[in-house]
C-alpha positions as CSV (number, residue, x, y, z in Angstrom):
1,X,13.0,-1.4,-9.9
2,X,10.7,-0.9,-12.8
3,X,10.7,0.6,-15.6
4,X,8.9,4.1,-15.8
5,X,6.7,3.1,-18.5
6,X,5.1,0.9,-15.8
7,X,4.2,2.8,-13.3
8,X,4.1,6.6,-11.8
9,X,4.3,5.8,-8.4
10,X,7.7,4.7,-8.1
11,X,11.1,6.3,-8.5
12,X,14.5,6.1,-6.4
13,X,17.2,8.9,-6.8
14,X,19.8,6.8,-5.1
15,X,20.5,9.6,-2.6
16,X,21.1,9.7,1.2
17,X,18.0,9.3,2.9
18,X,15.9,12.6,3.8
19,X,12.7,14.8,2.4
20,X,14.9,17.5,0.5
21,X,16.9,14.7,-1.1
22,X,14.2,12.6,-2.4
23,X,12.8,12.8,-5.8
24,X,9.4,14.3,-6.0
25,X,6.8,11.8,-6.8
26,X,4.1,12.6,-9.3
27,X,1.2,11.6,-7.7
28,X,1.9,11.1,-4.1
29,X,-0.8,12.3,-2.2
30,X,-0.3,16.4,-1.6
31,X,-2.5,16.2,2.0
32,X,0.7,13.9,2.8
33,X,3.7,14.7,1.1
34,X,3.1,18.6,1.9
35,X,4.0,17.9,5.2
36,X,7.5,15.9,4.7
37,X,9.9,18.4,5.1
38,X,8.5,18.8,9.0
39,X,8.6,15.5,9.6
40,X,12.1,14.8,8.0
41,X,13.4,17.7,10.6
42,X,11.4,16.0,14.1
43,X,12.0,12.1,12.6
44,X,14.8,9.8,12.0
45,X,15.5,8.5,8.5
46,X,15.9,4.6,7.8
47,X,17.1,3.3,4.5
48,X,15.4,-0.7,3.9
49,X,17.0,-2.7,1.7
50,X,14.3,-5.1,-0.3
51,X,13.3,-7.9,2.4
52,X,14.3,-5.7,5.7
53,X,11.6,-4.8,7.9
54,X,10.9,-3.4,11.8
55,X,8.5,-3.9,14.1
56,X,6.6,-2.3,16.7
57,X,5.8,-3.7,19.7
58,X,7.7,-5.2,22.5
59,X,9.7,-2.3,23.9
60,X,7.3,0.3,22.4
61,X,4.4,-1.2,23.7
62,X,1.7,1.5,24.6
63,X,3.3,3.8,22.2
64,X,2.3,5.8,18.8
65,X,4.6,6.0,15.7
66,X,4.2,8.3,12.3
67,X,6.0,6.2,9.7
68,X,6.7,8.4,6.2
69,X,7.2,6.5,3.2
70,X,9.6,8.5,1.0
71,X,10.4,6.5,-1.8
72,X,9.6,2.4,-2.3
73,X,7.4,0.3,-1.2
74,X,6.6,-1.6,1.9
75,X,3.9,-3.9,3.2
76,X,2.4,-4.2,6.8
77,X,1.7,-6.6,8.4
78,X,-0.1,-7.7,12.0
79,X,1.6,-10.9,13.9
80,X,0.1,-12.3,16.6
81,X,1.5,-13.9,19.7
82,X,1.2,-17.4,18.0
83,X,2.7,-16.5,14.8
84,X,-0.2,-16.2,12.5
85,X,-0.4,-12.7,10.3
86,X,-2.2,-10.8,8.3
87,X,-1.2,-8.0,5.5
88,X,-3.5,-4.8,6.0
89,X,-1.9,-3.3,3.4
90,X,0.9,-1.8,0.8
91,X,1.7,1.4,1.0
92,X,3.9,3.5,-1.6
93,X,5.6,6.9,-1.7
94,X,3.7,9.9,-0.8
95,X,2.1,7.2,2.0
96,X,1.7,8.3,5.8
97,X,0.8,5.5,8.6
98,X,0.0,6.8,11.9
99,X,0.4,3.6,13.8
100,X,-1.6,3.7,17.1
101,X,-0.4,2.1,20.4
102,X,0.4,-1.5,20.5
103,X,-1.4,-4.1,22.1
104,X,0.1,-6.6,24.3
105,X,-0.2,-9.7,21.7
106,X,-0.4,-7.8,18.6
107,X,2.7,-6.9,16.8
108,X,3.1,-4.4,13.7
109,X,5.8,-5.2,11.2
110,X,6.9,-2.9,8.1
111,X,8.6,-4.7,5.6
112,X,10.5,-2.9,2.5
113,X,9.4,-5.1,-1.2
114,X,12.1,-3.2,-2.6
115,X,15.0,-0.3,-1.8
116,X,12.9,2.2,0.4
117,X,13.6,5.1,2.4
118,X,11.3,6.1,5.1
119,X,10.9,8.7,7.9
120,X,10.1,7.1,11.4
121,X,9.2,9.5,14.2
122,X,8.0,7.8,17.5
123,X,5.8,9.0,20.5
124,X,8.2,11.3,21.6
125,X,9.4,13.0,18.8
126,X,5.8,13.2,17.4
127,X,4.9,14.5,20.6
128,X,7.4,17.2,20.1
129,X,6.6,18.2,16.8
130,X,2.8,18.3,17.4
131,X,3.3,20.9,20.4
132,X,6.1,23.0,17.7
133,X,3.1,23.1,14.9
134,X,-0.4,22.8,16.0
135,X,-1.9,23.4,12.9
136,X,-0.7,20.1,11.9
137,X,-3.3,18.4,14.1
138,X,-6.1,19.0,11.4
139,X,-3.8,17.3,9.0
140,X,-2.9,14.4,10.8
141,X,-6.4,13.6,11.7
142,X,-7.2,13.9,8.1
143,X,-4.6,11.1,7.6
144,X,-5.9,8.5,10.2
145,X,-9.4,8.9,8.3
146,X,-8.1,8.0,5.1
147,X,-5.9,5.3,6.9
148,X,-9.1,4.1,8.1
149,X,-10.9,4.5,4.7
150,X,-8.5,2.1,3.2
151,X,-8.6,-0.6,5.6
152,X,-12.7,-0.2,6.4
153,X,-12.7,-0.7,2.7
154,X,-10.4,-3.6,2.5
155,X,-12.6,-5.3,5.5
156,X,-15.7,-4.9,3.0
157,X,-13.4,-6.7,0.5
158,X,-12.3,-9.8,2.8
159,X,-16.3,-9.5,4.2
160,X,-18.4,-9.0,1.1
161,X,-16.6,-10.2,-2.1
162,X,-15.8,-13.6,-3.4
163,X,-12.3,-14.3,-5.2
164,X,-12.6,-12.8,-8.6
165,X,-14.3,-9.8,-7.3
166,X,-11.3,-9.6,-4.3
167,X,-8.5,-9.9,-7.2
168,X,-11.2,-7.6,-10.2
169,X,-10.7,-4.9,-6.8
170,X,-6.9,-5.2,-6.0
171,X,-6.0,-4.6,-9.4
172,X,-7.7,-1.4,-9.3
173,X,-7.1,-0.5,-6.3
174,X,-3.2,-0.7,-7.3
175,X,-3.9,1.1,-10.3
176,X,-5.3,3.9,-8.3
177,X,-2.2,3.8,-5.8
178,X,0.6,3.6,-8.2
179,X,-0.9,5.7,-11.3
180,X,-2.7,8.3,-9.9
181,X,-7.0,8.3,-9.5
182,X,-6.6,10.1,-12.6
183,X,-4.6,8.4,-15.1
184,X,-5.1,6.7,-18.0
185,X,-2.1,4.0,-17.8
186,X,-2.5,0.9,-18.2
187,X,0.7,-0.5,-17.2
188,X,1.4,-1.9,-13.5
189,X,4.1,-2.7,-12.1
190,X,3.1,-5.1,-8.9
191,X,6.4,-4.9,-6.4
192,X,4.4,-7.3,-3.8
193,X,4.9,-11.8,-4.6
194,X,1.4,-13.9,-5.2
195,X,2.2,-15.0,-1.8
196,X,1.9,-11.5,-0.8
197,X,-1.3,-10.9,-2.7
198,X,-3.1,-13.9,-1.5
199,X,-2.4,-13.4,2.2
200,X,-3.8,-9.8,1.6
201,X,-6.8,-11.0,-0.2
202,X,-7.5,-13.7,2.4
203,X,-7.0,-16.3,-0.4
204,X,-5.1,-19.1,-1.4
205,X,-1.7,-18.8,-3.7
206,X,-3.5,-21.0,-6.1
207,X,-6.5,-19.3,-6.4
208,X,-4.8,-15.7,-7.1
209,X,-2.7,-17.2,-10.0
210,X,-6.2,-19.7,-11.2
211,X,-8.0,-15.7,-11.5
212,X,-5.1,-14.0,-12.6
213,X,-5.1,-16.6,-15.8
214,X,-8.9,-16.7,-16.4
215,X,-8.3,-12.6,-16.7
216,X,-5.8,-12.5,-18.6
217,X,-8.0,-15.3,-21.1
218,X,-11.0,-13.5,-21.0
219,X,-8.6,-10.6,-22.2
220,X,-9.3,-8.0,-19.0
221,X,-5.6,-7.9,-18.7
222,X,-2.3,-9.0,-19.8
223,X,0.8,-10.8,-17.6
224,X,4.3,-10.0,-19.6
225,X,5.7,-11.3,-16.4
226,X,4.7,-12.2,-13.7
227,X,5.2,-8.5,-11.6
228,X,3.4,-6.7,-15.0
229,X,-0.2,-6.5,-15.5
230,X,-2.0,-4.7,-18.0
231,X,-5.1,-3.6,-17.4
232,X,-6.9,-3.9,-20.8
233,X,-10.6,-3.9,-20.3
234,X,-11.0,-1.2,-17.4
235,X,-14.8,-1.3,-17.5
236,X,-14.8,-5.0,-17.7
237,X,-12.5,-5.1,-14.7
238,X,-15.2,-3.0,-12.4
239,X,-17.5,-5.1,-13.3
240,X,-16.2,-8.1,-12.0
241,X,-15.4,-6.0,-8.8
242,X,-19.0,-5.7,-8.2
243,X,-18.3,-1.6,-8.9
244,X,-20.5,-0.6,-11.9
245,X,-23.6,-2.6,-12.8
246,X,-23.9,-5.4,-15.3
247,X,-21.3,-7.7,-13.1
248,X,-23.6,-10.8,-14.7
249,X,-23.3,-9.5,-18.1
250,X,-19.1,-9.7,-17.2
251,X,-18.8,-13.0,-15.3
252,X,-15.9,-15.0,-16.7
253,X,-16.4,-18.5,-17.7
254,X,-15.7,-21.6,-14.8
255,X,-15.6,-18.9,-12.0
């Protein structure tokens, strides 16, 4: 786990799984999190050890799922019938994924990158608690558009940017998702391998740790290790994302 000082986004209180249990986390989204207790009383809690993972697919073809992400960390993945994948995304505590049905040679996996606790409720029971609280309709919509927000704008990334402006835009983008939109840290704390990061990015392992050491030389960030990154030159770091203007004035040497 790491230390607080790192992050904001991340905190296990070593309890049973289960909303009432689980220790608040500071900036998980309130649109989300508000609704936990309803889902922790229509779902089914499942407790991941770092490196376990489910799927869905196969015998839940055709079917919805609402997956609540408690506490942890988990990344998801799609695998296709001949084994290739591809990471849509890493999703923290305070997190919602409305999964829609499965298709026949697509299949979803959730995989926990460290201890996580999560709330699973599938067609049925989300069926169930839909009809028991229709007022959560509004919200749950409001969830699949910001589901969709995320991964219309990680398309734009894969689509649009070339590798230094892919890895300038993950780093905020984590800072965003494990800090808060608002805060000022510095400090992250990534749970996810460079493995993980490239095959999100659509690049190679090589060429996320190449960028990652021509940042950290051209002093946008620091790498204590190799799971911390300070983020010391946030204007800098936009730049190179293509997200403020002057991105020629910032462009780092041999890229």
């Amino acid at each position: 786990m790491p230390p607080s000082d790192y992050c904001d986004r991340w905190a296990t209180s070593g309890r049973p799984n289960g909303y009432q249990r689980a220790k608040p986390v500071s900036c998980a989204k309130p649109g989300a999190a508000h609704d936990f207790p309803l889902f922790n009383d229509y779902g089914r809690p499942l407790n991941l050890p770092t490196g376990a993972s489910f799927g869905v697919g196969g015998d839940h073809l055709g079917q919805s799922m609402l997956v609540a992400v408690l506490d942890g960390v988990v990344k998801g993945y799609i695998e296709m019938a001949n084994g290739q994948r591809l990471i849509f995304g890493f999703r923290f505590a305070g997190d919602v994924l409305l999964i829609p049905p499965s298709e026949q040679h697509l299949f979803l996996v959730i995989e926990a990158l460290a201890p996580t606790k999560l709330l699973r409720l599938n067609d049925s029971e989300l069926s169930r608690l839909r009809a028991s609280h229709p007022e959560l309709d509004l919200r749950l919509w409001e969830m699949s558009a910001m589901e969709l927000a995320r991964i219309t704008r990680h398309m734009l990334r894969l689509g649009c940017m070339d590798a230094q402006a892919r890895i300038a835009s993950f780093l905020l983008e984590m800072r965003g998702l494990l800090n808060g939109a608002g805060s000022n840290r510095a400090s992250l704390w990534l749970p996810m391998a460079r493995q993980d990061i490239a095959e999100y990015l659509g690049l190679k392992p090589e060429t996320v740790s190449r960028h990652f050491s021509r940042l950290r030389e051209a002093g946008v960030i620091d790498t204590p290790t190799s799971k911390h990154v300070v983020v010391k030159d946030h204007d800098r770091l936009l730049a190179l994302a293509g997200l403020s203007d002057g991105a020629g004035d910032f462009a780092l040497n041999g890229v």
